[in-house]
N, C-alpha and C positions, 0 to 999 in steps of 0.2 A: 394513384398518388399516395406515398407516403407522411405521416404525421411521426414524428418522433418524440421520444420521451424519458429522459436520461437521470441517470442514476446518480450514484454517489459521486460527488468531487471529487475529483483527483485530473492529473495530467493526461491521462486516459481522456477521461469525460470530456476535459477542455478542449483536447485536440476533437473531436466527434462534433463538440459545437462551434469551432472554428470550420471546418470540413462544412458542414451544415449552412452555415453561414455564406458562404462564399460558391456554393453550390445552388443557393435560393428556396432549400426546403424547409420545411417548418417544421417546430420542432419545440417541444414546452421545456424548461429547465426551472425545477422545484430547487436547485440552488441545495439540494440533498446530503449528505455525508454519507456513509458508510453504512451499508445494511439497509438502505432505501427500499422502500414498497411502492407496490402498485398503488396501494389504496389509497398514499398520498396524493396522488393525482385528483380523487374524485371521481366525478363527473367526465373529466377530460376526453376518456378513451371514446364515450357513447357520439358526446359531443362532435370530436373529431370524423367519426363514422360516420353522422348525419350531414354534414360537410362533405362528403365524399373524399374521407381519408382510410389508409389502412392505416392502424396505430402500429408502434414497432416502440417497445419496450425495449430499452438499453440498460441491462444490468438493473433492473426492479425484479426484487422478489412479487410473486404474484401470490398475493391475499388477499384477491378478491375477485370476484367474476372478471372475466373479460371480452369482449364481443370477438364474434367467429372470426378468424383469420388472419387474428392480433398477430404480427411477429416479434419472438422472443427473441434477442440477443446478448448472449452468456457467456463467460466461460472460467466459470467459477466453480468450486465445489461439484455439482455432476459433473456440468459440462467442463471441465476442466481441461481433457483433452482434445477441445477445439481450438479455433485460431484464435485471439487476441478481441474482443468486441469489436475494434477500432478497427482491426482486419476483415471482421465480416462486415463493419458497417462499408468502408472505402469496397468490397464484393456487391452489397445491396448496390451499391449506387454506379458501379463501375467507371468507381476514380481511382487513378494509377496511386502507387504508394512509394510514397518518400522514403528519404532516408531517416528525416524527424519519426516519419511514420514509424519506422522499424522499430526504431529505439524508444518510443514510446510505448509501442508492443510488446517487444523484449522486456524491458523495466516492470509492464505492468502482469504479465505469465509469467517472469521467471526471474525479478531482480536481478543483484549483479552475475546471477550464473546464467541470468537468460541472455545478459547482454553481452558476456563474454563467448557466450554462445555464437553470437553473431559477430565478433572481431570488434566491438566497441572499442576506442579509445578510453583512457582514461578521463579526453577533455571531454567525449562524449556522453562518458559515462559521469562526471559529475553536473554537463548540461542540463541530461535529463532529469537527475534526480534532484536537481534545484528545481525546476521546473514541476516536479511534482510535487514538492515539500510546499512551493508556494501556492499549488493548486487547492490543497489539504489546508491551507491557512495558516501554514506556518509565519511570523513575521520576521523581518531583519533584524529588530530585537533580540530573539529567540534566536536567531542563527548567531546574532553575536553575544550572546552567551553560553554559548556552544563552542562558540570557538573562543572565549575566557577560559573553560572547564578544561579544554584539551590543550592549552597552552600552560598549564598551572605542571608542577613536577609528578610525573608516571607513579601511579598508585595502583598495585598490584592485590590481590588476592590470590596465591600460588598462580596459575596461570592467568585468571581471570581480571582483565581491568576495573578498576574503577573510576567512576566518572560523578563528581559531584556538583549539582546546579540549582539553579532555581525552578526550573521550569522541568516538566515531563515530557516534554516534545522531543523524543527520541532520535527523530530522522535526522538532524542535522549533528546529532552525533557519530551517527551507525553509517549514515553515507561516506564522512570524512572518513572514518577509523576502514573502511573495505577499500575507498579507492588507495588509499594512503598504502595498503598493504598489496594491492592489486600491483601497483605501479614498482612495487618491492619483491615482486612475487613471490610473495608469503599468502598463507592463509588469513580467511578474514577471522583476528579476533572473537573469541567471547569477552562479554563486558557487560558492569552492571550499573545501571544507572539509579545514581541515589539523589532524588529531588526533594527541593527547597517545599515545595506543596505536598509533601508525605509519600508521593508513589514511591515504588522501586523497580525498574526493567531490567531484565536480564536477557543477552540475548547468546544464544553456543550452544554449544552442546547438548544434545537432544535432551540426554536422560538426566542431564543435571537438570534443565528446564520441567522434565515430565516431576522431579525431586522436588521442585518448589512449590511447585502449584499443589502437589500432596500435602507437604508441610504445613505449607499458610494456606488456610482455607478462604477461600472469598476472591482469587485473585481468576485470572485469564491468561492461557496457554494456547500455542498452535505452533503451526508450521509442519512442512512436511517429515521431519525428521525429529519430530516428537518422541521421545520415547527412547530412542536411541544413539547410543555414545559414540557412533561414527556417523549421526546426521545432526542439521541447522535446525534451532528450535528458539522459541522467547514467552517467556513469560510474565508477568505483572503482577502488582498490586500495591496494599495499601498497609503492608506488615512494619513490624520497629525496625526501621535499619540496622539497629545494634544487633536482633535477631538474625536478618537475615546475612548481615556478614560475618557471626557468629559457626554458620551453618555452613557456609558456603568454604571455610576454611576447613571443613569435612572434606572436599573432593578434591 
């Protein structure tokens, strides 16, 4: 018998404890965010064992012992080129997968090129990604002022958008501006977001992104095309807007 024990919220997660749910397994949810540990759990994983459970970690970093035979499921960072978590967990348990399934998959390995990867729709593709936005806690508020920001007149920085709001909750920006472009088959936008609570997000082009995070010290970068002027990159922080749009009319 498996014990399950799940990681960071998102669309991903929710569907693993809907699946869970309705399959009758057990399964702890710490209600986590992003970058979740083992060691949040505690006690849990011994507990479960003494129960006659296997424990099975879902997307928990493990920092901290674990008892023999625990299984990990990842596919993040190392494991990155495995299946989808939600893929191997629907494997563990050998439950057939949906078409929600896929596109929850797709979304959570490869965004919108994982999902175009698979022939996603457009409606598809904005399903999903409401779906994750409100898994991550995004509110209807926040989505409708997102879409105040994007309805306001096109503010430019030579290529690069700008987008100015109250809030830093990125995704109901960056989802609109890709399917918007997807369905125009153009490329997705770089764009920078300049928030009412001091952040600023930038998301394009690798090496401008690798360029800011140099610049403003203190801020946070990734993506897999980091670095580089023909790959997808973003990065953040908390610098003067004035500066950073200062800088950015450099590229």
């Amino acid at each position: 018998m498996f014990k399950f024990f799940l990681g960071g919220r998102d669309a991903e997660m929710v569907r693993i404890a809907e699946i869970l749910t309705e399959a009758g397994h057990e399964f702890g949810d710490a209600g986590l965010g992003w970058g979740a540990k083992a060691s949040q759990y505690g006690e849990e994983f011994a507990r479960a064992v003494r129960f006659g459970f296997t424990p099975v970690l879902v997307e928990l970093e493990v920092d901290c012992p674990v008892p023999q035979g625990t299984v990990e499921i990842n596919h993040h960072e190392a494991r990155s080129g495995e299946p989808a978590s939600l893929l191997q967990v629907l494997t563990l348990l050998g439950v057939p997968t949906t078409r929600w399934d896929e596109l929850i998959a797709a979304n959570d390995a490869g965004w919108f090129p994982g999902l175009q990867a698979i022939g996603a729709t457009t409606e598809e593709m904005a399903a999903v990604r409401a779906a994750d936005r409100s898994a991550q806690g995004i509110t209807p508020e926040q989505e409708a002022e997102a879409e105040r920001a994007l309805s306001t007149p096109v503010e430019k920085i030579g290529y690069i958008r700008v987008i100015r709001m109250s809030h830093s909750k990125t995704g109901p920006v960056g989802d609109r501006l890709a399917i918007e472009a997807i369905a125009a088959g153009r490329s997705i936008p770089s764009y920078v977001v300049l928030s009412g609570d001091g952040e600023v997000n930038f998301s394009g082009r690798g090496d401008v992104a690798q360029a800011l995070h140099e610049k403003f010290a203190g801020g946070w970068a990734g993506g897999a095309g980091l670095g580089k002027a023909d790959g997808t990159a973003y990065w953040g922080g908390y610098p003067s807007h004035a500066e950073v749009e200062v800088y950015l009319r450099s590229f």
